[in-house]
PLY file of the C-alpha trace (Angstrom):
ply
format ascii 1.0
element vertex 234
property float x
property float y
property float z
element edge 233
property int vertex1
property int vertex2
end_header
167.06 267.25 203.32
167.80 263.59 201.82
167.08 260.51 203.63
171.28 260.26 203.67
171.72 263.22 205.49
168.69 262.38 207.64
170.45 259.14 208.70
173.71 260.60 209.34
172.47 263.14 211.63
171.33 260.21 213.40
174.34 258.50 213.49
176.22 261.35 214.62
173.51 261.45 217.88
173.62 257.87 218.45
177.80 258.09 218.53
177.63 260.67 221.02
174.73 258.39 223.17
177.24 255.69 223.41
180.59 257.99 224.70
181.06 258.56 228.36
180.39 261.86 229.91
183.22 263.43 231.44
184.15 264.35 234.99
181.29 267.26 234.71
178.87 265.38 233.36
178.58 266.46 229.87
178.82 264.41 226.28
181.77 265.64 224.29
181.39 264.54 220.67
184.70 263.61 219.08
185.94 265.98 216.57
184.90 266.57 213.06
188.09 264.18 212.15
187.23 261.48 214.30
183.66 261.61 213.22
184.68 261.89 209.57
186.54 259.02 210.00
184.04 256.98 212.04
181.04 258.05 209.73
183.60 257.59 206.36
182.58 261.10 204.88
184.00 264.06 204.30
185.09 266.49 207.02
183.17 269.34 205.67
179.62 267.14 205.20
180.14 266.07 209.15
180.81 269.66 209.65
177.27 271.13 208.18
175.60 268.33 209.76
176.80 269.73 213.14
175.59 272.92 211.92
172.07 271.50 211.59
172.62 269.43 214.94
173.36 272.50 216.65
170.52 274.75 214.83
168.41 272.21 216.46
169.37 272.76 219.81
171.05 269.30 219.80
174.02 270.01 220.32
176.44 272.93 221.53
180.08 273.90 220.43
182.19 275.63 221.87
185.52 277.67 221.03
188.51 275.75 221.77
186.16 273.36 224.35
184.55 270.83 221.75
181.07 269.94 220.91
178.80 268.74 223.52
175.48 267.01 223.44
172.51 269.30 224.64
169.13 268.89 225.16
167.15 270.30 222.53
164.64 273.45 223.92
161.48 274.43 222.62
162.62 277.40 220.03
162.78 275.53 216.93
159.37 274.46 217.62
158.29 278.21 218.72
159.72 279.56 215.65
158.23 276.91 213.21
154.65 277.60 214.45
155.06 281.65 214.49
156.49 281.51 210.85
153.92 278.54 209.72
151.09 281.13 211.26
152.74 284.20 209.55
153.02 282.51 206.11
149.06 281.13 206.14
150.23 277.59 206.80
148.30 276.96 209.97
145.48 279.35 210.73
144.37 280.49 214.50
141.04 277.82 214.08
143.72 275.37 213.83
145.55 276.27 216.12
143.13 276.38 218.75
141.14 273.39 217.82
145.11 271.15 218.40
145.29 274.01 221.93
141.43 271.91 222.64
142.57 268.38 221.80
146.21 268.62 224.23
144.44 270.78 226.98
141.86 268.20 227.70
144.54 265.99 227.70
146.67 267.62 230.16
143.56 268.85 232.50
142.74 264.67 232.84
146.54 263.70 233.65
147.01 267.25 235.86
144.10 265.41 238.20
146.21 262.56 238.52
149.41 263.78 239.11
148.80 267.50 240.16
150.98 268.23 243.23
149.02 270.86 245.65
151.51 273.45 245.07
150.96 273.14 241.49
147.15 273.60 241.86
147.78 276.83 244.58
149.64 278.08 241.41
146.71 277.88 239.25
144.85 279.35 241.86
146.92 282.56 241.98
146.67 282.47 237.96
143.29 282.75 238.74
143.16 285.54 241.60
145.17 287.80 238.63
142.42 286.91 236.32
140.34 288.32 238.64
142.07 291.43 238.77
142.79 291.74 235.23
142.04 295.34 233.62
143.43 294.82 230.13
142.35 292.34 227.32
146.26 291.55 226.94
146.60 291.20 230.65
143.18 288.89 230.84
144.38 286.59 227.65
148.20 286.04 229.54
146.46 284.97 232.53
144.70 282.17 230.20
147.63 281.33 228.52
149.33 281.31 232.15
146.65 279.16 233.44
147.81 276.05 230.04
150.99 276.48 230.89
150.43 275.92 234.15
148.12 272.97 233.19
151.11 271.41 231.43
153.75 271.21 234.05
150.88 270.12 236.16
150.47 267.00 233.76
154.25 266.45 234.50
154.22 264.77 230.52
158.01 266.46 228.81
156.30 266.11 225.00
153.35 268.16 226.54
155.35 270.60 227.77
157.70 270.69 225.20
154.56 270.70 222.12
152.91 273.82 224.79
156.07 275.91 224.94
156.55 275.71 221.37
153.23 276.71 220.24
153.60 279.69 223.65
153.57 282.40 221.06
151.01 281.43 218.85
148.44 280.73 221.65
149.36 283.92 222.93
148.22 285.35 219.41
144.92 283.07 219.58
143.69 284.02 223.01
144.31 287.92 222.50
142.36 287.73 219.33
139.99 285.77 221.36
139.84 287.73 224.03
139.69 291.46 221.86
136.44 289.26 220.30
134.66 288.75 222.89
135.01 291.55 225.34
132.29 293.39 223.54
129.67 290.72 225.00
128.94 291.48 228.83
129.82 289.45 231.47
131.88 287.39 229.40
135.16 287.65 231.32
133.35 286.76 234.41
131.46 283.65 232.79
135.00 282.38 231.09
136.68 282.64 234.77
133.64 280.38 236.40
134.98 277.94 233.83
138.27 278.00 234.63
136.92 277.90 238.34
135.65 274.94 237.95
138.74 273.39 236.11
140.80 274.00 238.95
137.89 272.38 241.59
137.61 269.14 239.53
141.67 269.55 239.68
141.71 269.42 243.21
139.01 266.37 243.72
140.97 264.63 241.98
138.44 263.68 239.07
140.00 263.10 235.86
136.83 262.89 233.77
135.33 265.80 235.38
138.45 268.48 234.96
138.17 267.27 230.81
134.80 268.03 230.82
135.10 271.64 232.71
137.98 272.68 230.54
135.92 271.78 227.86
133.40 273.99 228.49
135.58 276.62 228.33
136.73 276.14 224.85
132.67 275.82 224.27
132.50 279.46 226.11
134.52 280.86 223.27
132.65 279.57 220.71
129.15 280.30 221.99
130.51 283.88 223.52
131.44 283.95 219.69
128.84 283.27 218.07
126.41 286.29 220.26
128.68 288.24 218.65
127.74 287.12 215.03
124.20 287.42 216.14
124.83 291.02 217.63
126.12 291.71 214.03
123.08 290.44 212.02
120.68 292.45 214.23
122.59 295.54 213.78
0 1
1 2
2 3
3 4
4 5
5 6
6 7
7 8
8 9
9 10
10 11
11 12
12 13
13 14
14 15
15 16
16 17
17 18
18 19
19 20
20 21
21 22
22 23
23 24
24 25
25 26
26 27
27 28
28 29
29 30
30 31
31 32
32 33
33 34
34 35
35 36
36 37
37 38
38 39
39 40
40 41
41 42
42 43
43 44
44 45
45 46
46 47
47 48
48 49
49 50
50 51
51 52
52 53
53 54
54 55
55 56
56 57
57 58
58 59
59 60
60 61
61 62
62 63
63 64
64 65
65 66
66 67
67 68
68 69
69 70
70 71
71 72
72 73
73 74
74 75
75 76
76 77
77 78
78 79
79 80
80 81
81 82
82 83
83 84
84 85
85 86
86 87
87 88
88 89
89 90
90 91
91 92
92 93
93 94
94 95
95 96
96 97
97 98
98 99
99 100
100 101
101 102
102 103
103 104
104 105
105 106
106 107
107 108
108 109
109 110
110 111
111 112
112 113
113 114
114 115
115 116
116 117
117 118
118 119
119 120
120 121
121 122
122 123
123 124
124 125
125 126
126 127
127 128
128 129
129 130
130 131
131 132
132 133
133 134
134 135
135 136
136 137
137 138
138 139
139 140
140 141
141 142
142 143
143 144
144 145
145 146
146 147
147 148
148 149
149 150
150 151
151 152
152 153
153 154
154 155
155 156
156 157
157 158
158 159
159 160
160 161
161 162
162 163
163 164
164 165
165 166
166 167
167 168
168 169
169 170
170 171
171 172
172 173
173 174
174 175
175 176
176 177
177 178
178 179
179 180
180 181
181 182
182 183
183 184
184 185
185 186
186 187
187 188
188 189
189 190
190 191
191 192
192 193
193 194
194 195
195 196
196 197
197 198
198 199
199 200
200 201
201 202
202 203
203 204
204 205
205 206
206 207
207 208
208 209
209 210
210 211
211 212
212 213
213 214
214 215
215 216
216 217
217 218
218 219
219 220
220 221
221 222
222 223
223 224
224 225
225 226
226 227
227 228
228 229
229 230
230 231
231 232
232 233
């Protein structure tokens, strides 16, 4: 897409920021005449461009109703990642090594501004952990336990970057997970870890919750590497 059409989707969102929601509380864009007019393009350009606005979760028409600003969700992102990991243009390394850098991230700011009910929620991910009896089930629970991690940091572009990559994660823990299961006791040594997490959570120490989430991503890669070693001796 040009620059131009760039810049006149972003017109089109800054005129509806500056109309008045009505009695309910929603944005109603003016029509594709009035924004023709106001933009000084054709109807059919400001048309498409709604198209795109509205592919983006930006905005949302209705029949007969109009078109109303909406706040974008996180399915353009999930389906950019799943077809960017599909197509070999971001592999699971990457993938987990960006899951590393925002986790650490979210496990300092979660220690901050954690509420208790939050951290009894990561708890319970935990207790189903325990009682996992299925890689699939074992790798949810992790995923369960970020996702949990994020709301906990209470940061929208965290949560909004975590939902979108949801899938994808979902992909790298499973293969993970399927990886490692063949070394013993490595489900019980990876839930210590997150253990821990959730204890530096509740003290309240920032520093310490990066450092024991950290260790789990280090987990993977050492439980990893027995493997390779497991390999060379067979």
């Amino acid at each position: 897409m040009s620059e131009e059409a760039d810049g006149l989707l972003i017109r089109i969102i800054e005129i509806a920021m500056r109309t008045r929601p009505d009695e309910h509380g929603r944005v109603r864009l003016p029509t594709e005449r009035e924004l023709s007019e106001l933009l000084n393009v054709q109807r059919p350009t400001v048309r498409e461009r709604l198209t795109v606005l509205e592919t983006l979760g930006f905005v949302n028409r209705r029949q007969g109703s109009g078109t109303f600003l909406s706040l974008p969700n996180a399915q353009v992102l999930q389906f950019y990642f799943e077809v960017s990991l599909k197509l070999g243009f971001l592999s699971l390394d990457q993938i987990q090594k960006a899951l590393e850098m925002i986790g650490m991230e979210m496990a300092m700011t979660a220690a901050i501004d954690a509420s208790n009910d939050e951290l009894d929620g990561l708890e319970e991910i935990l207790t189903h952990m325990v009682n996992a009896t299925s890689i699939d089930t074992f790798a949810q629970c992790q995923l369960d336990f970020h996702i949990g991690l994020a709301r906990a940091s209470h940061n929208p572009v965290i949560m909004l970057i975590i939902d979108g990559l949801t899938s994808v994660i979902r992909v790298v823990m499973t293969s993970h997970i399927r990886m490692i299961s063949v070394v013993k006791g490595s489900f019980d040594r990876s839930l210590l870890t997150y253990k821990s997490v959730v204890q530096a959570l509740r003290d309240r120490e920032p520093e310490t919750a990066r450092l024991a989430l950290q260790e789990c991503y280090t987990l993977w890669r050492r439980e990893s590497s027995k493997i390779s070693i497991l390999s060379v001796k067979e």
